[in-house]
C-alpha positions, 0 to 999 in steps of 0.5 A: 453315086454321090447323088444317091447318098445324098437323097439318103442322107437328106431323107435320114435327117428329115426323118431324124428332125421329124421325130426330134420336132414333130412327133410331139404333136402328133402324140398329143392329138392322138391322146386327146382323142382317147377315151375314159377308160372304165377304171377312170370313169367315177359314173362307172366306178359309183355304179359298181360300188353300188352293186357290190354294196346290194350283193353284200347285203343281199347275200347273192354272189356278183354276176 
C-alpha cells in the first residue's frame, strides 16, 4: 500500500513540475506554427478595402 501512494505521489509531482517547467515550451512551438488569420493578414485586408471602394463608386451591393 505505501508502494502504491508512492507511484502516485511520484506521478503527482512529475505532473505537477511538467506544467510548472514544461508546458511553457510546448505553447510556444504551438504558437509559432499558427497561421495569419484573414483579420491580420494586410494583402487580405488591401484587398477588401478594395472592393468595398469599387462597390461604392459602382452602386452595386458586396457579394
Amino acid at each position: 500500500m505505501v508502494y502504491l501512494l508512492a507511484v502516485i505521489g511520484a506521478i503527482a509531482v512529475a505532473y505537477l513540475l511538467w506544467r510548472a517547467f514544461g508546458s511553457d515550451r510546448v505553447r510556444v512551438g504551438s504558437k509559432a506554427r499558427k497561421g495569419v488569420g484573414p483579420d491580420d493578414d494586410p494583402e487580405f485586408l488591401r484587398k477588401l478595402a478594395e472592393q468595398a471602394k469599387r462597390h461604392r463608386e459602382d452602386g452595386t451591393p458586396p457579394g
